[in-house]
Backbone bond lengths (Angstrom), bond angles and torsions (degrees), N, CA, C in turn:
res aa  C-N    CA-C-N  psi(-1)  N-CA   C-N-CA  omega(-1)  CA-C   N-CA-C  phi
1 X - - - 1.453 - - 1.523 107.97 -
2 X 1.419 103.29 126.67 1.430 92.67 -170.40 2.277 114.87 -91.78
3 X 0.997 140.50 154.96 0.951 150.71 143.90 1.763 117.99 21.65
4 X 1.282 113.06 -80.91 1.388 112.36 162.31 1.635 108.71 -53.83
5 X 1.085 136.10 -63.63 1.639 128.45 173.69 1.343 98.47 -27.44
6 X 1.275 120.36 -77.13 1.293 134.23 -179.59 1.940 108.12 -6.89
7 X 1.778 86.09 -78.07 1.513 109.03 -157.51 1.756 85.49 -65.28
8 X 1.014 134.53 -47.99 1.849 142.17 167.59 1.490 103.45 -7.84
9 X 1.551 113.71 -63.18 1.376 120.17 -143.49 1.145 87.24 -108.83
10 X 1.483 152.57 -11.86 1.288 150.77 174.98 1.779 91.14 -76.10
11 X 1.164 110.94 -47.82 1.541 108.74 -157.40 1.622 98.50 -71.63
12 X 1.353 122.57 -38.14 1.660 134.11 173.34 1.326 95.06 -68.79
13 X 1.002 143.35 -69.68 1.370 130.96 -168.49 1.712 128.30 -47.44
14 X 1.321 102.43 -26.80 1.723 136.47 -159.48 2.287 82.92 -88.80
15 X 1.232 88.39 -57.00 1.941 96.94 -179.66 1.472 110.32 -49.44
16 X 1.427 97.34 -49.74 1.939 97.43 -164.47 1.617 98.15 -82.43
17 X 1.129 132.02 -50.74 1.771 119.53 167.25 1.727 105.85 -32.07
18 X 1.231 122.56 -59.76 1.160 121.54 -147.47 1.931 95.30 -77.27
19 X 1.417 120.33 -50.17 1.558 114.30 160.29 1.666 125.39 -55.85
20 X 1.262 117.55 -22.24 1.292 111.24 165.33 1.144 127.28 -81.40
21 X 1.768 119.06 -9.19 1.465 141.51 -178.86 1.693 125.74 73.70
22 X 1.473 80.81 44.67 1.510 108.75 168.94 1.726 115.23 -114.06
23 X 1.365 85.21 79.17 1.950 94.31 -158.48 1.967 87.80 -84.23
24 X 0.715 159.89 -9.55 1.297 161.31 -116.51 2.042 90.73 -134.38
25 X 1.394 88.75 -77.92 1.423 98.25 -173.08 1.564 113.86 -57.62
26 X 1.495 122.97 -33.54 1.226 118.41 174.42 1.686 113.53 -77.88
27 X 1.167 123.02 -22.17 1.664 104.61 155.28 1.501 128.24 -65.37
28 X 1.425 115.17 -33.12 1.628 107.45 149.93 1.686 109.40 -40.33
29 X 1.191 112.81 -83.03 1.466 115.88 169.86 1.388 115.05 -3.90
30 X 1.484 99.62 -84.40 1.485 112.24 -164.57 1.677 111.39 -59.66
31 X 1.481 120.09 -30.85 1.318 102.51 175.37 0.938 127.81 -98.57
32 X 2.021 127.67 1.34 1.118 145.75 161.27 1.628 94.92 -62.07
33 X 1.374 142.62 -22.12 0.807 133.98 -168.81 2.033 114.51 -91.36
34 X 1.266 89.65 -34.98 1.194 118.05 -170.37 1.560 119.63 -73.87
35 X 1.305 98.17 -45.37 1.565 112.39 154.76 1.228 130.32 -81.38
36 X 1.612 112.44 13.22 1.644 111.93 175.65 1.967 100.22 -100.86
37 X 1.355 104.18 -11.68 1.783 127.72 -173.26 1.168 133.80 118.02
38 X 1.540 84.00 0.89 1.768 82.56 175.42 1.162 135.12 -84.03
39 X 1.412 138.18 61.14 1.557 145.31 -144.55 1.533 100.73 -80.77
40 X 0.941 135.70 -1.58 1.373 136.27 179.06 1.715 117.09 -26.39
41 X 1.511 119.04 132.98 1.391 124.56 -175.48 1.998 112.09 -22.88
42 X 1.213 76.94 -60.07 1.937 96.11 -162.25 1.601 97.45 -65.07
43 X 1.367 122.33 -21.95 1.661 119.94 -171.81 1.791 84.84 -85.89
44 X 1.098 130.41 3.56 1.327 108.10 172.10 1.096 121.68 -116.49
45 X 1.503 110.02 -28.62 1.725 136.09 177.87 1.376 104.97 -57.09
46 X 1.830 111.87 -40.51 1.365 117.52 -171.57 1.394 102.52 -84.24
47 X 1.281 123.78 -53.03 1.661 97.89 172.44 1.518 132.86 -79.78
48 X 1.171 112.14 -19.38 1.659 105.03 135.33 1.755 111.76 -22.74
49 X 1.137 132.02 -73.62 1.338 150.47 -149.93 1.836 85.94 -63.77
50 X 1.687 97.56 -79.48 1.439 93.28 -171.22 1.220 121.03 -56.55
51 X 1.330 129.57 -6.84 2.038 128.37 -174.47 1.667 75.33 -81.19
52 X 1.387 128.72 -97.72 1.256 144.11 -149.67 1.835 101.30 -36.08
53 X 1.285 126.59 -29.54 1.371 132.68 177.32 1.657 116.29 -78.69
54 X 1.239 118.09 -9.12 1.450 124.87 -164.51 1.290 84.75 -124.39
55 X 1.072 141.77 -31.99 1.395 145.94 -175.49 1.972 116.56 74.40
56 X 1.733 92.39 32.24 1.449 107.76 -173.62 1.257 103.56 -67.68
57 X 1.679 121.32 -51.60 1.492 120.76 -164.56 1.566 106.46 -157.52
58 X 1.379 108.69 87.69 1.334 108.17 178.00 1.911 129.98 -81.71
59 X 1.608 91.91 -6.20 1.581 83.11 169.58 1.903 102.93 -112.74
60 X 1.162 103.11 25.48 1.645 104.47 173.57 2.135 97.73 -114.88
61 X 1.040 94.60 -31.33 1.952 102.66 -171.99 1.811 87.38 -76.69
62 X 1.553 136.05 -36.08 1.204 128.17 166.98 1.572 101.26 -49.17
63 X 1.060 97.50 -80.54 1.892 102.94 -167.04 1.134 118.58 -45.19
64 X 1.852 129.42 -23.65 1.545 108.57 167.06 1.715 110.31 -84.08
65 X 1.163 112.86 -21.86 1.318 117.12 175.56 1.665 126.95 -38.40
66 X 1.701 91.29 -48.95 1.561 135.07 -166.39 1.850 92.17 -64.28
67 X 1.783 86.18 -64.86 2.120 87.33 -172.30 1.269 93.80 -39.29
68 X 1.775 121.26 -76.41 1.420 125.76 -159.62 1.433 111.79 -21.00
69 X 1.192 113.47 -71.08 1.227 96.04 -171.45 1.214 135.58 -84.90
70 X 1.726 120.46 14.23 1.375 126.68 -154.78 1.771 80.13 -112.05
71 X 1.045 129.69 -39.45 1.577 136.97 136.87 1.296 134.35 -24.69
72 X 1.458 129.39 -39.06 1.057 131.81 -161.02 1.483 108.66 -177.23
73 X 1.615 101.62 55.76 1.262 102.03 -159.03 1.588 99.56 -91.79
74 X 1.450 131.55 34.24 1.265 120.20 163.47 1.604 102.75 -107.20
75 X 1.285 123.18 22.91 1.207 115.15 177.82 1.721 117.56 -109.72
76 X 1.299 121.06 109.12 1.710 113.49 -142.41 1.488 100.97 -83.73
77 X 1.414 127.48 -7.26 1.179 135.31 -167.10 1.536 95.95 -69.86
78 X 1.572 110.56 -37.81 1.543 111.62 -168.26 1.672 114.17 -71.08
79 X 1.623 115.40 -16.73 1.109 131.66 -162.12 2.052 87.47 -73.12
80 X 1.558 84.80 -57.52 1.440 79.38 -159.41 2.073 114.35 -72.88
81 X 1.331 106.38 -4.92 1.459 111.57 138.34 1.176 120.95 -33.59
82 X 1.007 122.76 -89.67 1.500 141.25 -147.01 1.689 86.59 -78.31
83 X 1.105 152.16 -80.70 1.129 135.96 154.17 1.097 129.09 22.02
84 X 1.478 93.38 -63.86 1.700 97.51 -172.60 1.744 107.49 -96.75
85 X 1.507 120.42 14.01 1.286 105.48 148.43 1.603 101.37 -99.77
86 X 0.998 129.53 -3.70 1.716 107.77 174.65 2.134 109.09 -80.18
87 X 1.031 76.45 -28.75 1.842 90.95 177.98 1.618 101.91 -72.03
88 X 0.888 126.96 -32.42 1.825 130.80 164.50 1.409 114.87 -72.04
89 X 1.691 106.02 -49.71 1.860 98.98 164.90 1.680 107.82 -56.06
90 X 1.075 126.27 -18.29 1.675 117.59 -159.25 1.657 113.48 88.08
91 X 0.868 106.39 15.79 2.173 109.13 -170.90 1.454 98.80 -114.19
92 X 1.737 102.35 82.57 1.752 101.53 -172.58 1.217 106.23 -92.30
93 X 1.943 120.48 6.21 1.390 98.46 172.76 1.438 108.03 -74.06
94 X 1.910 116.33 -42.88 1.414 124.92 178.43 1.400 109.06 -28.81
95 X 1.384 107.16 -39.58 1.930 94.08 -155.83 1.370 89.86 -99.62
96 X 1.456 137.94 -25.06 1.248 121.14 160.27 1.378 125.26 -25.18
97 X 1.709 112.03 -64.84 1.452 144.18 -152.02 1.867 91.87 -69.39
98 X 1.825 98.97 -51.91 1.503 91.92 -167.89 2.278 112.36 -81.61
99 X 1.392 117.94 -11.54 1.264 107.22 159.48 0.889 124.39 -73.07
100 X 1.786 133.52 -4.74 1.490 149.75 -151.47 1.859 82.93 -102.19
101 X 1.788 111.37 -67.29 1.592 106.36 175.31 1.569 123.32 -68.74
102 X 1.006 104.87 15.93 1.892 115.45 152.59 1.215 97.96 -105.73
103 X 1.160 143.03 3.60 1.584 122.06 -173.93 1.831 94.33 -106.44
104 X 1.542 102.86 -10.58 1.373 99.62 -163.89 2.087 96.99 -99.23
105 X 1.087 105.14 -1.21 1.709 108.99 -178.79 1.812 88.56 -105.95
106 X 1.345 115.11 -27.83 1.435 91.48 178.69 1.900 95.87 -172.15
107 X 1.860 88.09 114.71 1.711 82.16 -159.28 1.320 113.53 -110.53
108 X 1.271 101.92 45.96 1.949 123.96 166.44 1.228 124.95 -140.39
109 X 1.808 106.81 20.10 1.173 101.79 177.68 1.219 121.94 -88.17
110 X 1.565 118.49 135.50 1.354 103.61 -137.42 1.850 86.08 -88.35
111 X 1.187 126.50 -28.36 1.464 102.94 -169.97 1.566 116.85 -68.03
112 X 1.301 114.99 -7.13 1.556 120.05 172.52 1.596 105.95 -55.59
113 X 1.390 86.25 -59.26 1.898 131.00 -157.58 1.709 73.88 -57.78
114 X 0.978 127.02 -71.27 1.952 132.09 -166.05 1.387 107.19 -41.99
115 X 1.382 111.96 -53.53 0.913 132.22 -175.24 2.057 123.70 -60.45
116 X 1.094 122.15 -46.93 1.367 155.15 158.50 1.557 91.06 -41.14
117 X 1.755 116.58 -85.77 0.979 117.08 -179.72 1.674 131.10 -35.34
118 X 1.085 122.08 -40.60 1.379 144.86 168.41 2.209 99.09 -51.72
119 X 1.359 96.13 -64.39 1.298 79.27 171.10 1.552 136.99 -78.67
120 X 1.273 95.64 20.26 1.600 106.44 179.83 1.661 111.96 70.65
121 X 1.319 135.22 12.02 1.377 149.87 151.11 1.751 118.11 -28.83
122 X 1.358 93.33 102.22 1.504 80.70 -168.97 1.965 109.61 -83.33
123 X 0.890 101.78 -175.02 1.934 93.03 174.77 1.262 133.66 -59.66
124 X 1.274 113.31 -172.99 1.665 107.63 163.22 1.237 109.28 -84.68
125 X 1.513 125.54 152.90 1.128 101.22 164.68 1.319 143.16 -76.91
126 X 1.559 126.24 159.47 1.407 106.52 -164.15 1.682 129.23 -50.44
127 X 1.323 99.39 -31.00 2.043 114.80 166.14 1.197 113.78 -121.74
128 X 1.303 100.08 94.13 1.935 110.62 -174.24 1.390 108.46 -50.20
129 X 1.537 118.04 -10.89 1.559 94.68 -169.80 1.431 103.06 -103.14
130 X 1.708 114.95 -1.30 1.566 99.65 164.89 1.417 122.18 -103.04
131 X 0.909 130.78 174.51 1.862 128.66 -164.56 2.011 91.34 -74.06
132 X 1.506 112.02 174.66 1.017 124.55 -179.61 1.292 118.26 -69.89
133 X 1.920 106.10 -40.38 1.108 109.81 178.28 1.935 137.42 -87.60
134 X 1.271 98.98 10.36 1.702 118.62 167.83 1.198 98.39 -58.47
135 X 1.452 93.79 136.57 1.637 107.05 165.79 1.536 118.58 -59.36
136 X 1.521 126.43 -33.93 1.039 117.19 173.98 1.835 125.87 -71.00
137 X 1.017 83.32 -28.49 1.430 88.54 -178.80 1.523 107.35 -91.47
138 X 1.369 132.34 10.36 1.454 135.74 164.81 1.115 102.66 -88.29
139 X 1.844 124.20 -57.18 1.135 138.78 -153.91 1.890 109.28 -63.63
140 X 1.290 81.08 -33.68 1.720 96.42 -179.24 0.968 121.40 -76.41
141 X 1.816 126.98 -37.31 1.354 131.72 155.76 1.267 112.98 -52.55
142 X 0.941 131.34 -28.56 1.581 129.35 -161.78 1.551 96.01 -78.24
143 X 1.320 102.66 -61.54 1.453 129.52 176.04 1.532 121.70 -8.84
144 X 1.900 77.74 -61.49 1.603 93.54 -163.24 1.707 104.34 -103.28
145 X 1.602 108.43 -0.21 1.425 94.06 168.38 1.681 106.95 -95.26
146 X 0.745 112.30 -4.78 1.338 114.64 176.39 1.927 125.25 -79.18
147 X 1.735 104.42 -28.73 1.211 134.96 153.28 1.512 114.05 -36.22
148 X 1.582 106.86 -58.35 1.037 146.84 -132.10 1.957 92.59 -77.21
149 X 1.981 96.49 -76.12 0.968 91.18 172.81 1.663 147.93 -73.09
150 X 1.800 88.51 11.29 1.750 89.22 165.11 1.401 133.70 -85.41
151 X 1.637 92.12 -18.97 1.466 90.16 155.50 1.077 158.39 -62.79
């Protein structure tokens, strides 16, 4: 088995600990992985995830979070990383602000979009360049959510 396989099944293995809620054991994982060379975005995003979930190191699980996506910031999965260590600090505007700049690398993804919703996040507004509270830009939301649900 060569090397990338290797780092493959370390990086899958490091995922399913951390979804089964074995955040502990997948940072072994993830930095056994990390220290063999594989520094790759997601090997950091993910233990970001598992430090901030074990509650080992929450201003070090920020900072790999942060590279990830300042690295590879078209990847929205990382958004909702880093997110979800500001939602563990308690700072739900932060993770608001940063699922909002995953919505802007990809603005139908629905686990952002799931996610947003959960915090009660209301939309953009319908004409970003006028404030929320203009009449036109109320009248138009209304408008078009109302469109919306006749379909």
């Amino acid at each position: 088995m060569g090397a990338e396989d290797e780092a493959a099944k370390l990086l899958e293995r490091g995922l399913a600990l951390i979804k089964r809620g074995y955040p502990v054991e997948a940072i072994e994982c993830l930095e056994q992985l990390i220290s063999s060379g594989h520094k790759s975005s997601a090997c950091y995003s993910w233990l970001g995830v598992a430090m901030a979930r074990s509650r080992w190191d929450i201003d070090k699980a920020e900072e790999f979070c942060k590279m990830a996506v300042k690295k590879d910031f078209y990847v929205p999965q990382y958004y909702l990383n880093l997110a979800e260590i500001y939602k563990l600090r308690g700072n739900k505007i932060r993770a608001i602000e940063t699922l909002e700049a995953g919505l802007k690398v990809d603005n139908e993804n629905r686990a952002i979009l799931k996610e947003l919703y959960k915090y009660g996040a209301r939309r953009r507004p319908t004409l970003p360049f006028l404030s929320r509270g203009n009449p036109i830009n109320k009248n138009l939301g209304i408008f078009l959510s109302k469109l919306k649900k006749k379909d």
